[in-house]
Structures are given as structure tokens and as C-alpha cells.
C-alpha positions as CSV (number, residue, x, y, z in Angstrom):
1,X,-36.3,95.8,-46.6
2,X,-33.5,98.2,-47.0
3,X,-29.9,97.5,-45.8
4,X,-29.8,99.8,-42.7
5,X,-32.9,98.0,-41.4
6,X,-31.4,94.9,-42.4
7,X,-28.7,95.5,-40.1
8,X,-30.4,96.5,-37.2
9,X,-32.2,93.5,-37.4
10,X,-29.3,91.0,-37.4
11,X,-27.4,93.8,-34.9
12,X,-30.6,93.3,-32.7
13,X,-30.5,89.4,-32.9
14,X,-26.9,89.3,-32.7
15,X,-27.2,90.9,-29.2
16,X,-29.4,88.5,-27.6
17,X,-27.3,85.5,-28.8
18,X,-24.2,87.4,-27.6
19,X,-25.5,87.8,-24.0
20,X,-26.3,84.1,-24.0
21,X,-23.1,83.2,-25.4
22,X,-21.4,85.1,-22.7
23,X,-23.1,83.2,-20.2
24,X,-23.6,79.3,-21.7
25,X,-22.5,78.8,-25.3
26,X,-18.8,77.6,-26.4
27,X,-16.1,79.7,-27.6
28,X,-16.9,78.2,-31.0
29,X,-20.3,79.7,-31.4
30,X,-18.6,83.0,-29.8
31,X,-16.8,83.2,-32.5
32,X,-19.4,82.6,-34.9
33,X,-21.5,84.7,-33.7
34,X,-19.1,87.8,-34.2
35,X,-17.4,86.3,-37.3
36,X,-21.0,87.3,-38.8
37,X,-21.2,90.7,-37.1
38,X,-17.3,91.1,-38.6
39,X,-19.0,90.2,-42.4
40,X,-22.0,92.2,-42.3
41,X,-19.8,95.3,-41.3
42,X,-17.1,93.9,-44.0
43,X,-20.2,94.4,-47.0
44,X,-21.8,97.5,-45.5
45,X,-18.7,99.4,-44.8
46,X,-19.2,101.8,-48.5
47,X,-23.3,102.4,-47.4
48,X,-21.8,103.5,-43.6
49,X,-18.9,105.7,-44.9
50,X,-21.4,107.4,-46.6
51,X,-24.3,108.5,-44.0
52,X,-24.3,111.3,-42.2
53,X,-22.5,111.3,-38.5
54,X,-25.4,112.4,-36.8
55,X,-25.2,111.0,-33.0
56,X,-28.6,108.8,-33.4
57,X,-26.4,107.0,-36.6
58,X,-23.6,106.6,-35.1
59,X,-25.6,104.9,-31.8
60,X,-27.5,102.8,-33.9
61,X,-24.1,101.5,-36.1
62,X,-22.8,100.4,-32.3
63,X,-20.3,97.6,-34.2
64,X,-20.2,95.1,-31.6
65,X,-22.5,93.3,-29.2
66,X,-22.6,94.6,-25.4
67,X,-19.4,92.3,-24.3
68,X,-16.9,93.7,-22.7
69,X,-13.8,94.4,-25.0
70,X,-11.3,92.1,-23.6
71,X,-13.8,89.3,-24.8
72,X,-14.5,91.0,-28.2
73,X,-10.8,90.8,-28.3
74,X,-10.0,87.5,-27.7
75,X,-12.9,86.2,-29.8
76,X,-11.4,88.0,-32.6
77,X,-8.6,86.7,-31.6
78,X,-9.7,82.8,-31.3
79,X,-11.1,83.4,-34.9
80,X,-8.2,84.5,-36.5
81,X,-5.9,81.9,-35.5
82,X,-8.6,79.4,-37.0
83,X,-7.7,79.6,-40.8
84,X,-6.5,82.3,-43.1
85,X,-9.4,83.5,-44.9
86,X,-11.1,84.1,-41.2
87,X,-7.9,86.0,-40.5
88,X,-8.3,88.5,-43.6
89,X,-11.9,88.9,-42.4
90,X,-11.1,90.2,-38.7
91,X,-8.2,92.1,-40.3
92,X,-10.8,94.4,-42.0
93,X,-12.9,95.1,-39.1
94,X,-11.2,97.9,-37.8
95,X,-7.0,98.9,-37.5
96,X,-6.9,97.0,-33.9
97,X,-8.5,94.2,-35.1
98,X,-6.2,94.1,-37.8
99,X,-3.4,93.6,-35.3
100,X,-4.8,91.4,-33.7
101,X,-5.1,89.5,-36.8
102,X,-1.6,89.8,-38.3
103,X,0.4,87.4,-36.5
104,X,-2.2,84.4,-38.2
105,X,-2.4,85.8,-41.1
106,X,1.3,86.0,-42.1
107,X,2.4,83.0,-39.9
108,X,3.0,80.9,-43.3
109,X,4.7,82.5,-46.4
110,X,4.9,80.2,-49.2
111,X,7.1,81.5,-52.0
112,X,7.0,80.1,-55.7
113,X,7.4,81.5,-59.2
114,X,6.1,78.2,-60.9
115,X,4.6,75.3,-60.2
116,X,6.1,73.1,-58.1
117,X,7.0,69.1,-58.8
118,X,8.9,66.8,-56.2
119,X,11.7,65.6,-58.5
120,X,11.7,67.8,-61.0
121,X,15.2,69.4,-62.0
122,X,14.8,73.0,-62.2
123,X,16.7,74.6,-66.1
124,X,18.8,77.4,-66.0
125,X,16.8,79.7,-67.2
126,X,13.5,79.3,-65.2
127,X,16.2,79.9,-62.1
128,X,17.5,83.0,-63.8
129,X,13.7,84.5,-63.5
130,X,14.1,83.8,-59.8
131,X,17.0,86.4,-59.3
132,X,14.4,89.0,-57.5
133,X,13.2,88.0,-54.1
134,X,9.8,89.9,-53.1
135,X,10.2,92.9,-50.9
136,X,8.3,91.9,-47.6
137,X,7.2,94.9,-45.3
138,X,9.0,95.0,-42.5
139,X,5.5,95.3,-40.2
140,X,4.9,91.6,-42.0
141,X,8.4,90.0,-41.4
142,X,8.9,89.2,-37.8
143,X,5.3,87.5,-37.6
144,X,6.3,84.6,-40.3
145,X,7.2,81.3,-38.7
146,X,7.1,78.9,-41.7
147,X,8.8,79.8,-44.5
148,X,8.2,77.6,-48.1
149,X,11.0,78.8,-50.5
150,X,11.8,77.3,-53.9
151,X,14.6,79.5,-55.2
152,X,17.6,78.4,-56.0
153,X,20.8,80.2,-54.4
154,X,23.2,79.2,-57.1
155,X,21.9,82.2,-58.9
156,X,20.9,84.5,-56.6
157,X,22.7,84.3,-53.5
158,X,23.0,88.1,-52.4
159,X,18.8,88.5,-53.0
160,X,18.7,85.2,-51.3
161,X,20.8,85.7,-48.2
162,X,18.8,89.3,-47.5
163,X,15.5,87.1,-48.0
164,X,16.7,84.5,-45.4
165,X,17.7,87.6,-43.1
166,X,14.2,89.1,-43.0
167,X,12.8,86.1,-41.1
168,X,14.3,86.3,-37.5
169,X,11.4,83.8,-36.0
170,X,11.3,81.7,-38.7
171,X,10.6,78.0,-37.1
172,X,9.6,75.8,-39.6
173,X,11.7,76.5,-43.1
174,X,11.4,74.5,-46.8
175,X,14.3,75.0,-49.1
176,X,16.4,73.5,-51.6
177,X,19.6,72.2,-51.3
178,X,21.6,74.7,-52.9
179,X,19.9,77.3,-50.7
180,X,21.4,75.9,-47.5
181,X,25.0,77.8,-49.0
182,X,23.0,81.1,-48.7
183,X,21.0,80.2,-45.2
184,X,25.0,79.7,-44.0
185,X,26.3,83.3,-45.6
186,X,23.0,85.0,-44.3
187,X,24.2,83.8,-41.1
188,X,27.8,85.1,-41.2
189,X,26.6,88.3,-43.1
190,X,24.5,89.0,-39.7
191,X,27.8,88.1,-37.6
192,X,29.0,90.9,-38.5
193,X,27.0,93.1,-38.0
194,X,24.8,92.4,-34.8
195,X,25.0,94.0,-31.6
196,X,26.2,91.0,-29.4
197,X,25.0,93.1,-26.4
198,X,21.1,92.0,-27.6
199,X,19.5,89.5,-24.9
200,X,16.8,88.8,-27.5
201,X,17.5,85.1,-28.7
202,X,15.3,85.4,-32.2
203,X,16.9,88.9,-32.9
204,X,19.3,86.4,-35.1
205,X,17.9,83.8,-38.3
206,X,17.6,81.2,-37.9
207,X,17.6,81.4,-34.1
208,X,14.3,79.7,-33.8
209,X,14.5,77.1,-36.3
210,X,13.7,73.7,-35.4
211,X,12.8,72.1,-38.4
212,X,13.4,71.9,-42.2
213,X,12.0,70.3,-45.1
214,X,14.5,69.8,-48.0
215,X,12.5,69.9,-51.3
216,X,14.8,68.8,-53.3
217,X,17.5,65.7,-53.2
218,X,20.6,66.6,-51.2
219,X,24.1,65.4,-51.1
220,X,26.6,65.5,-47.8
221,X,28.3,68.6,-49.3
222,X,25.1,70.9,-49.5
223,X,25.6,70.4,-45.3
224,X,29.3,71.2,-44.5
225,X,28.7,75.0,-45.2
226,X,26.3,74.8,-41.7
227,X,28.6,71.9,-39.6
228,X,29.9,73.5,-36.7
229,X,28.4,77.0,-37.5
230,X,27.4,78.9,-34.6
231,X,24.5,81.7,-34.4
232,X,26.2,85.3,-33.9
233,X,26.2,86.3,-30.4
234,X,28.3,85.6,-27.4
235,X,25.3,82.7,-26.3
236,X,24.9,81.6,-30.2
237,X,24.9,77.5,-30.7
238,X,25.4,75.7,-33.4
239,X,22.8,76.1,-35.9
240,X,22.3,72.3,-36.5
241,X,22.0,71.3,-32.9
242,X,18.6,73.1,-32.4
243,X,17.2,71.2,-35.6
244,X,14.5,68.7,-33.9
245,X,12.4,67.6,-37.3
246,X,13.8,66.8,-40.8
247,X,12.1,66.1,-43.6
248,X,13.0,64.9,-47.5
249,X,10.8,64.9,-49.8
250,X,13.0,63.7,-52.7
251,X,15.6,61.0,-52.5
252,X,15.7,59.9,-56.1
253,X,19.4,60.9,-57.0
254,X,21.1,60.9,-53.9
255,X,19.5,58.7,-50.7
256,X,21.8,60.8,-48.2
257,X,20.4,62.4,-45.0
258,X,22.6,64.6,-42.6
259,X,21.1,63.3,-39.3
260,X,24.1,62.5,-38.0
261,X,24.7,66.2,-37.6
262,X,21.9,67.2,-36.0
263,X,22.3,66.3,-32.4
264,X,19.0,66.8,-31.2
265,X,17.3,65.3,-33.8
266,X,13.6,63.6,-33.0
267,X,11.9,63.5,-35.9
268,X,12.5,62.4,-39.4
269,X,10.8,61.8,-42.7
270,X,11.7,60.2,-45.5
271,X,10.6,58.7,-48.7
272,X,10.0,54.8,-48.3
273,X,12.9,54.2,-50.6
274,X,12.2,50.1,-50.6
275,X,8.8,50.4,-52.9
276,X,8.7,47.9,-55.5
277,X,10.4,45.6,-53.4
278,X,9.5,42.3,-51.4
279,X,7.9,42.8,-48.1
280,X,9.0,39.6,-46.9
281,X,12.9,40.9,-47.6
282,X,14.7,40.6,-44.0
283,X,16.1,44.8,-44.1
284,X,14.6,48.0,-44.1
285,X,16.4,50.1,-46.7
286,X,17.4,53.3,-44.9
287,X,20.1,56.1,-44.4
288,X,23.0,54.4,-42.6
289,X,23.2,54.8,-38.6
290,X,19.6,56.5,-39.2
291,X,18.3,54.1,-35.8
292,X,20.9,54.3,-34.2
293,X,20.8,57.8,-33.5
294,X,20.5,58.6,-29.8
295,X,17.6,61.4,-29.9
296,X,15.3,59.8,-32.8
297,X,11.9,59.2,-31.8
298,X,9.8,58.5,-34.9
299,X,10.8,57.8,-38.5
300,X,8.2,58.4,-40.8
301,X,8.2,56.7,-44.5
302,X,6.5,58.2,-46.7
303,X,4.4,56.9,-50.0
304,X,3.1,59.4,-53.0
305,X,-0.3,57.9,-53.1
306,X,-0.4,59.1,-57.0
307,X,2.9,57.3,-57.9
308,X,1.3,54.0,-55.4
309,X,-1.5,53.5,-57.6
310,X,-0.1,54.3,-61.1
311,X,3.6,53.2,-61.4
312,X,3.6,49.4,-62.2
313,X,7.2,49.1,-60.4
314,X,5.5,49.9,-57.1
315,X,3.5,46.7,-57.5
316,X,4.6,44.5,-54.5
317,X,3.1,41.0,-56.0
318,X,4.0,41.6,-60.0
319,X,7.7,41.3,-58.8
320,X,8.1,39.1,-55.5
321,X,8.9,36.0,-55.1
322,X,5.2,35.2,-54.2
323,X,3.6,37.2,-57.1
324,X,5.5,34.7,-59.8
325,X,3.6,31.8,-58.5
326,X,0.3,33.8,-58.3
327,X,0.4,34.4,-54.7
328,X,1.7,38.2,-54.3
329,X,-0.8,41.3,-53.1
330,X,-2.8,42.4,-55.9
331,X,-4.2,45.0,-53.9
332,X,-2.8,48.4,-53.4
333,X,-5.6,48.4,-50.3
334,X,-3.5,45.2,-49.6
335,X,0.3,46.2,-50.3
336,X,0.1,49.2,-48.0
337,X,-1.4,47.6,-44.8
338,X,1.5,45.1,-45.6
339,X,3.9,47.0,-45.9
340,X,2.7,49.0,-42.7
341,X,3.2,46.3,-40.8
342,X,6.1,45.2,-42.3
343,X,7.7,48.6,-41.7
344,X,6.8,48.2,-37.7
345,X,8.2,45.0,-37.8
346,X,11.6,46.0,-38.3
347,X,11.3,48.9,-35.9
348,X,8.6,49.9,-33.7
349,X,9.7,53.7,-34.5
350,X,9.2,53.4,-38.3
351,X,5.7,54.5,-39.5
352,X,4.4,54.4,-43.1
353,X,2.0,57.2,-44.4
354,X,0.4,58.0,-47.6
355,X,2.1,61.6,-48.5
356,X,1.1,63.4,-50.7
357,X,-2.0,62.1,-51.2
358,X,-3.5,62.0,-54.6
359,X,-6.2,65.2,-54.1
360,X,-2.9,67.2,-53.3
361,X,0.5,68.2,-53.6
362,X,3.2,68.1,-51.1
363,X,3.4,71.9,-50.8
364,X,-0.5,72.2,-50.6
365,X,0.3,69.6,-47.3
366,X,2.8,71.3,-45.7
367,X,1.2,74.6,-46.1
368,X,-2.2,72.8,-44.4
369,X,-0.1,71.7,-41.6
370,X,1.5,75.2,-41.0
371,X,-1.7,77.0,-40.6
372,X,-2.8,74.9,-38.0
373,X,-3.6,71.4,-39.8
374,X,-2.6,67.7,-39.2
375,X,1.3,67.5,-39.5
376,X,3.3,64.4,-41.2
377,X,3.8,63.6,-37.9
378,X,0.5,64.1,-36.0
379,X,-0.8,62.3,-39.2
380,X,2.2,60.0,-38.4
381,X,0.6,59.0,-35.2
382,X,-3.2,58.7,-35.7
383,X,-2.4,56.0,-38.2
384,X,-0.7,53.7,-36.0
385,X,-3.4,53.7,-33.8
386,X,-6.2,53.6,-36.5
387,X,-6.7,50.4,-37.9
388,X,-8.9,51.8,-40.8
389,X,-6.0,54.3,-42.4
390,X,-5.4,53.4,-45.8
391,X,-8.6,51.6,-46.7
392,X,-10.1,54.1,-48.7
393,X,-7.0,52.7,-51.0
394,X,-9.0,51.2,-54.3
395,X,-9.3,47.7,-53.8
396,X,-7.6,46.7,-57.3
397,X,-5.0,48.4,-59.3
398,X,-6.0,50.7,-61.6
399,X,-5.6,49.3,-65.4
400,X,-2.3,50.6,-67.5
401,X,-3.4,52.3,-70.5
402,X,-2.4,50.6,-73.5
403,X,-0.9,52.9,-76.2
């Protein structure tokens, strides 16, 4: 069977599923059904640039199924939105497909020059290679909403505070502390030079930001650069008091967290910073005045499943009071559930998750969430209401090898 009949054929089935679709089936087999269609015409693109443009050919290469285009469109459209690789797809169907497909496909930018480890103290001279931020097109700029960067301002504050400018609708924004210094003079450098007459709110960054995740550990001075710093215009507020969700994913050197100056602040997550430690202790180690603050909604404490399992120290029963007479949790299935309801004990706010967990790392999560997965928070959630989360946990500790 040759490749042209080929195509008809599927073309021809394609069509009667399509006119049933349009009638009965759910958007998801809609957009199956031309996610196929958008592949077939992906691989055979080189054999149709290269036939003749007779009007029988170009008849029988019709490239879509007889739906009307606004339902083509938003097909595409619902497609797109559903991961990135399905984005790239649509984006090569045509150059109106493509825009359709933009905004979803450049909705996360995640920006690394090496491998990433929570923790981990960067040397100076793997932060000198970071002294060139990519060059972003400006066609790709104003579609990113979560932005992952790991360079370090120290070094390069002037590329850095022109990187931080080229993301107007940035929403969602990973950084490390040091970076916050540059995310306040990218702010001040666009003071001066806006037109305060604009009635566009996100004409400004980081006029849409409502949350950031610190990857690194950060102390009370990597915040006074943005206290009381107002977005340029004559209706700009203070940059902090649109910050709803925080997160920290290292608090290993310093165990400070700024929400007392983020007014509006709902959501925060944090490492669970009293691991190793006795559940049956009467306080809930956390940043001081953290539940007291008006606004918070949920705190989230969060466990590396990796470290959980591996590092003795996290052993609840080896070190409590219980574990000397033989009595502690010897289970890390066990220690968590404890410690989940320990944690809700003290406050019904406080939830306990397993982040990372072990088959990834914390960048590989919050990329997930930003394309349109489960959130620390959604995550946050489901497991307070699902008695089964965390007992795919092993059921004993895994022995420590022995040098």
C-alpha cells in the first residue's frame, strides 16, 4: 500500500468518526481523533511538498475533517493546552495552528546550566559560566507564566535584571535568593522608563506574580531590597502584597521565611524542619508568627521521600523516647502516617506531603505542576482526604550499607 493511499484511507475513516464525534463523542476523543490527522500530516508533510498542485491533489489532501473551523480550532486548541509534546505537534500543523499552540507551549520556561540539587552551594566558578542569560524571542516572551531560574545575581546582575524584564506575565517565578536583589533593580530599571499613561496592568514585571518558590535557603536580608517597593505606574502596589503562595525548598542554613511581609499571603510550604524528632513532643517547629498570620490558609510541610527512607537521623523510633525501650515506629509506612496526624494535631491548617518524591526531583515537580499537573497544594489537599496516601511507603527501613 503506498503512502498516498494510505492516507486517504485513514483521511476517509477519520471523516466518519469526525461527523460522529460532532454529534455524540467527548471533547476527548475530538481531540484524538484530530491529534492523529495532525501526525499523519506531521510525517507526510516532505511526500506532499513534493507532488504536483494539480486541483484533483490538492482536493484529495483536504487536511481536516468536514467540521466547521471554529471547532477545528478549539480542538486544536483543547489539545494543545493538554501537555507539551501535544503542543509542538499542533504547532506544526500549519502557521495558525501554530498560534494557537504557542501560548501552551511556552507557558513554563525552565532555565538551568547544570544539574540542579536542593541544598547544594553553588562555587564561584560554575556561577561565573552563568554570566549570559539566553536571548528569548520577543514573539515567545509575553506567553511565559512560570518562570524556573537558577542563576545567581551576584554575578550577573545586568544580564539578570534584563532576563527578569522580559517576562511581563510571569505568575508563578522560582529563583534563588540572591536573585531577589536583581528582581528589585529590574523593577526600578522599568520605573524609569515606562510610560505611566499605560492602563495595561502586566505591561510591568512582576505585575502578575503571585507566587514564588525560593530554591535556595534565604535570610531576612535577601527581602528588604523588595519591602515597601511599589510596581511603576501611578496604580502600581507593593510588589509583596500581591504574593498569595510561597514556597521553600531549602531551610538547612537559615529556617527564616518573610511571610510577615506578604500581606496577602494564603499559601505556604515549607520543609518539615522537626524530622528526626519525637512525634509525641508537645510544638510544632515552625517560622515564628507563621499561624498567626491573618490571610494563611494552608501550610504545607514537606518530606524528601529519598532523604525519609535513607538518612538514619530521620528515624522517628531509633531516637525517641519510645524507640529506647523498643517501642518507637520502625516503619517509615508507620512514621509518616504518624507524623501526619501529628502535624494536624497541632493545627488543622498544617498538612504533611511527600515532596520530592523519590522517582523525581523537585524541579521535575514543579515543572509537572506548571504545565497543568497536581500542585504542592492540590497534592496538599487530596491527601488529607485520602486515607491511603503514603502507603506505598516500604513497610521497613531499608538496611544501611555497611562499609
Amino acid at each position: 500500500m503506498t503512502y498516498t493511499s494510505a492516507y486517504h484511507e485513514e483521511t476517509s475513516s477519520l471523516e466518519s468518526c469526525a461527523s460522529e464525534a460532532h454529534r455524540r463523542l467527548s471533547m476527548k476523543h475530538a481531540v484524538q481523533l484530530v491529534l492523529n490527522l495532525t501526525k499523519i500530516l506531521h510525517y507526510m508533510r516532505p511526500m506532499f511538498s513534493s507532488m504536483p498542485t494539480h486541483p484533483k491533489n490538492l482536493e484529495l489532501l483536504e487536511p481536516f475533517p468536514d467540521l466547521p473551523v471554529e471547532i477545528i480550532m478549539h480542538i486544536l486548541e483543547e489539545a494543545a493546552c493538554l501537555d507539551r509534546q501535544t503542543a509542538r505537534i499542533v504547532s506544526l500543523v500549519s502557521s495558525w495552528a501554530r498560534k494557537l499552540a504557542l501560548p501552551y507551549l511556552f507557558s513554563t520556561l525552565v532555565y538551568r546550566n547544570t544539574p540542579f540539587t536542593p541544598g547544594r552551594q553553588a562555587s564561584k566558578s560554575s556561577m561565573q559560566e552563568r554570566k549570559v542569560h539566553p536571548k528569548i524571542p520577543h514573539y515567545v516572551q509575553r506567553f511565559v507564566r512560570n518562570l524556573w531560574s537558577e542563576s545567581i545575581g551576584i554575578y550577573t546582575p545586568s544580564s539578570e535584571i534584563e532576563f527578569f524584564q522580559s517576562f511581563p506575565n510571569v505568575e508563578s517565578l522560582a529563583l534563588p535568593s540572591p536573585s531577589l536583589r536583581s528582581l528589585h533593580m529590574a523593577i526600578q530599571a522599568q520605573a524609569q522608563s515606562i510610560d505611566r499613561q499605560s492602563s495595561d496592568p502586566c505591561l510591568v514585571s512582576p505585575a502578575c506574580l503571585r507566587s514564588i518558590t525560593m530554591i535556595t535557603h534565604t535570610f531576612r536580608y535577601d527581602w528588604h531590597f523588595l519591602v515597601g517597593q511599589r510596581l511603576p505606574g501611578s496604580n502600581g502596589g507593593m510588589v509583596l502584597d500581591q504574593i498569595t503562595h510561597l514556597r521553600i525548598l531549602d531551610m538547612q542554613i537559615s529556617t527564616y521565611s518573610p511571610h510577615a511581609h506578604l500581606q496577602k499571603l494564603t499559601h505556604i510550604a515549607l520543609p518539615f524542619l522537626d524530622l528526626g524528632n519525637s512525634p509525641n513532643q508537645t510544638t510544632l517547629r515552625l517560622p515564628e508568627g507563621l499561624l498567626q498570620h491573618p490571610t494563611l490558609q494552608i501550610v504545607v510541610l514537606t518530606i524528601d521521600e529519598r532523604k525519609f527512607l535513607g538518612n538514619p537521623w530521620y528515624h522517628i523510633g531509633r531516637y525517641s523516647a519510645a524507640g529506647a525501650r523498643g517501642e518507637g515506629l520502625s516503619s517509615p509506612r508507620d512514621n509518616f502516617r504518624k507524623l501526619v496526624a501529628w502535624a494536624r494535631e497541632k493545627d488543622a491548617r498544617v498538612h504533611v506531603v511527600l515532596s520530592p518524591r523519590i522517582s523525581q526531583d523537585v524541579r521535575a515537580e514543579w515543572e509537572a505542576a506548571s504545565r497543568g499537573g497536581m500542585d504542592i497544594w492540590q497534592i496538599a489537599a487530596k491527601s488529607r482526604t485520602d486515607e491511603t496516601y503514603g502507603m506505598n511507603l516500604p513497610a521497613v527501613y531499608p538496611q544501611p550499607i555497611k562499609c
